[in-house]
Wavefront OBJ file of the C-alpha trace (Angstrom):
o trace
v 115.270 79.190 116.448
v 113.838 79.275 120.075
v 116.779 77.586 121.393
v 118.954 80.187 120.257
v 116.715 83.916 120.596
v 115.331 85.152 123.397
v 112.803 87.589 121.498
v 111.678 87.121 117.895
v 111.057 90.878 115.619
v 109.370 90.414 112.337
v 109.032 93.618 109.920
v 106.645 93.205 107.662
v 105.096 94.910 104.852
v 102.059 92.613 104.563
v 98.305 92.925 103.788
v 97.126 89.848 104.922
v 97.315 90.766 108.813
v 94.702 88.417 110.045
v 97.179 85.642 109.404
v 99.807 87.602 110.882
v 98.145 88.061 113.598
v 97.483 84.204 114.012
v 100.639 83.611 113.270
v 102.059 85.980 115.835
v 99.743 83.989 118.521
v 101.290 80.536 117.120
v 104.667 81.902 117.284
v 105.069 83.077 120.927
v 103.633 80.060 122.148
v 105.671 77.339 119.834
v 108.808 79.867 119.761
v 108.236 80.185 124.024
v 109.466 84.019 124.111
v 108.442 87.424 122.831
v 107.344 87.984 119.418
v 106.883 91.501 117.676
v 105.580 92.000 114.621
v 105.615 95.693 112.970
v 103.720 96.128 109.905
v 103.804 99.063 107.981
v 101.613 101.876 108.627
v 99.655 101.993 105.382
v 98.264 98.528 106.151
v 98.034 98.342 109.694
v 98.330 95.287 112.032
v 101.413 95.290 114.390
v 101.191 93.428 117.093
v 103.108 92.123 120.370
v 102.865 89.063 122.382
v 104.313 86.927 124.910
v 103.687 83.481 126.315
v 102.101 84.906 130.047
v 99.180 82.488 132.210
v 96.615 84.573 131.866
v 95.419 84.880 128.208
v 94.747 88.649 128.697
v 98.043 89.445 129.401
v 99.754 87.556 126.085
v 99.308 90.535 124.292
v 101.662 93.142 124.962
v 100.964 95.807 122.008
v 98.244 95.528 119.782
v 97.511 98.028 116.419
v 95.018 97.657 113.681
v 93.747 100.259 111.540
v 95.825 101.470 108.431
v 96.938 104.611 106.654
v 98.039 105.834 110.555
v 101.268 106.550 112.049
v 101.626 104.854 115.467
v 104.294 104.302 117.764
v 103.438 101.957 120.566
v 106.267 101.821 123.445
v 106.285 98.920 125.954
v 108.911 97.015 127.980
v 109.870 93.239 127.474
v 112.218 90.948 129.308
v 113.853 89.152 126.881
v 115.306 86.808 129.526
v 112.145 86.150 131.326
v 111.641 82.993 128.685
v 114.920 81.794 128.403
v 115.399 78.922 131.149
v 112.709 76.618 133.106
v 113.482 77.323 136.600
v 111.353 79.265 138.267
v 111.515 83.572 137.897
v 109.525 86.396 139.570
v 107.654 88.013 137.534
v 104.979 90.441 137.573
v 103.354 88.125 135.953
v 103.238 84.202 135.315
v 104.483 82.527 132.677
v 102.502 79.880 130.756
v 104.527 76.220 131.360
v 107.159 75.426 128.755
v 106.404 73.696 125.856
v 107.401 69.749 125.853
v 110.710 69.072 125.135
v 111.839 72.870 126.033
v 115.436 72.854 127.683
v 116.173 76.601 127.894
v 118.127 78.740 125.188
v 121.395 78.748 124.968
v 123.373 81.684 126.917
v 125.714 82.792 123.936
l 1 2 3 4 5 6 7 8 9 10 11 12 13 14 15 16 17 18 19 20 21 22 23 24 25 26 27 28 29 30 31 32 33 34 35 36 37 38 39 40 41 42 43 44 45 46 47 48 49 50 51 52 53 54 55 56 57 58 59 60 61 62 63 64 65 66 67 68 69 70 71 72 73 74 75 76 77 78 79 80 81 82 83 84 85 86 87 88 89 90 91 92 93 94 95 96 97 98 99 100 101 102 103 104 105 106
């Protein structure tokens, strides 16, 4: 899959959110892009990262709580992730996993 997406969106209607949320950690490291995960507000739990340097700035969006209504609004370059070479951002990515060519363009 991370050869071919540039951001990965999970729904999820789970109750189990601390593995979600370890999962969601996993994923945008492994995957090397975005990952959102929206749980449903009766359980709480949505959460957004990235794969940024600095380990305070992985998390882009971060709920917990349930029976709440939230809507959380933030900005994320999809293409930031997709190649090697070298991008300005505001700020740094975390070095490409082994193996990592880039994602396709299509």
């Amino acid at each position: 899959m991370r050869e071919i997406s540039d951001g990965f969106v999970i729904a999820a209607l789970d109750k189990d959110i601390g593995t979600f949320d370890t999962m969601t950690t996993a994923l945008q490291f492994h995957m090397y892009q975005p990952v959102m995960l929206a749980n449903t507000g009766q359980l709480g739990g949505s959460s957004a990262q990235a794969p940024f340097k600095a380990h305070h700035e992985r998390q882009i969006a971060h709920v917990h709580g349930n029976n709440q209504a939230v809507i959380s609004i933030f900005e994320v370059d999809l293409l930031a992730f997709k190649n090697t070479r070298k991008v300005d951002l505001p700020k740094e990515k975390k070095a490409a996993p082994a193996g990592f060519k880039g994602r396709t363009s299509a």
